[in-house]
PALUM-51757 format. One line per field, with one value per residue (C-alpha): residue in three letters; x, y, z. Coordinates in Angstrom, 3 decimals. Example, Ala and Ser with C-alpha at 12.3 -4.5 7.8 and 13.67 -1.06 7.14 Angstrom:
<fitis>
residuo = (ala;ser)
px = (12.300;13.670)
py = (-4.500;-1.060)
pz = (7.800;7.140)
</fitis>
This chain:
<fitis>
residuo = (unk;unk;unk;unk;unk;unk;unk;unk;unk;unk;unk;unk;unk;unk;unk;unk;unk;unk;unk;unk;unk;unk;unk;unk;unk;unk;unk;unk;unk;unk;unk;unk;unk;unk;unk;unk;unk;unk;unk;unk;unk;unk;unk;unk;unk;unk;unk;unk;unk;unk;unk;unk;unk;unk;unk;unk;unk;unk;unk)
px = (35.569;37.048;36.520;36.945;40.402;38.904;35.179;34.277;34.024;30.677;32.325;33.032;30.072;28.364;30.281;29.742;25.833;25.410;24.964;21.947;19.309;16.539;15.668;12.952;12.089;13.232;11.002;9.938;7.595;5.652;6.136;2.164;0.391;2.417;1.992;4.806;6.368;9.529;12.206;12.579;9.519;6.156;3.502;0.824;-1.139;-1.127;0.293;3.042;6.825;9.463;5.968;4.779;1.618;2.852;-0.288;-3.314;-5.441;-9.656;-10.807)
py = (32.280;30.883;32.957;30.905;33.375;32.398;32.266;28.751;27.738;26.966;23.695;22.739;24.051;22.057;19.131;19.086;19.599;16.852;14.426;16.540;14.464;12.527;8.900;7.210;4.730;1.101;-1.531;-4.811;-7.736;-8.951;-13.232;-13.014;-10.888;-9.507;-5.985;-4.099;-2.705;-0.611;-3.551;-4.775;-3.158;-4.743;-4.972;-2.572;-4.809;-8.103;-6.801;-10.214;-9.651;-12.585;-15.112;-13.571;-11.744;-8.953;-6.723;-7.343;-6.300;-6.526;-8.086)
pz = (-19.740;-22.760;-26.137;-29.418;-31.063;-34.886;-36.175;-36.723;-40.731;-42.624;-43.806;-39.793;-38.621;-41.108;-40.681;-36.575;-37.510;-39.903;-36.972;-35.794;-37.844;-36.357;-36.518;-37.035;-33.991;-33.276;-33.599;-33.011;-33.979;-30.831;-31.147;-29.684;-31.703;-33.923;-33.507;-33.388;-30.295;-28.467;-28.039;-24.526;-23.594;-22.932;-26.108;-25.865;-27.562;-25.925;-22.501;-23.083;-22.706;-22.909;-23.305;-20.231;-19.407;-17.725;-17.990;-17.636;-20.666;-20.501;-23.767)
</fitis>
């Protein structure tokens, strides 16, 4: 199994860490409603994708 030979440096460590971060979530404007929704996904609101109905929602 390989053994790093040096200890890894705060700056590196750091550095290699910095990507780590979270982000917050993509979104987009339904063209229906106008709620907003996961892009390329269906709208939870309407149930419409691409000026479809796609599911069926009791109102």
């Amino acid at each position: 199994m390989g053994v790093p030979t040096r200890r890894t440096s705060k700056a590196n460590k750091r550095m290699r860490r910095a990507t780590y971060n979270i982000s917050k979530p993509a979104l987009s404007e339904c063209p229906q409603c106008h709620a907003f929704k996961k892009p390329h996904h269906a709208c939870p609101e309407c149930g419409y994708y691409k000026g479809k109905e796609v599911i069926a929602k009791a109102e």
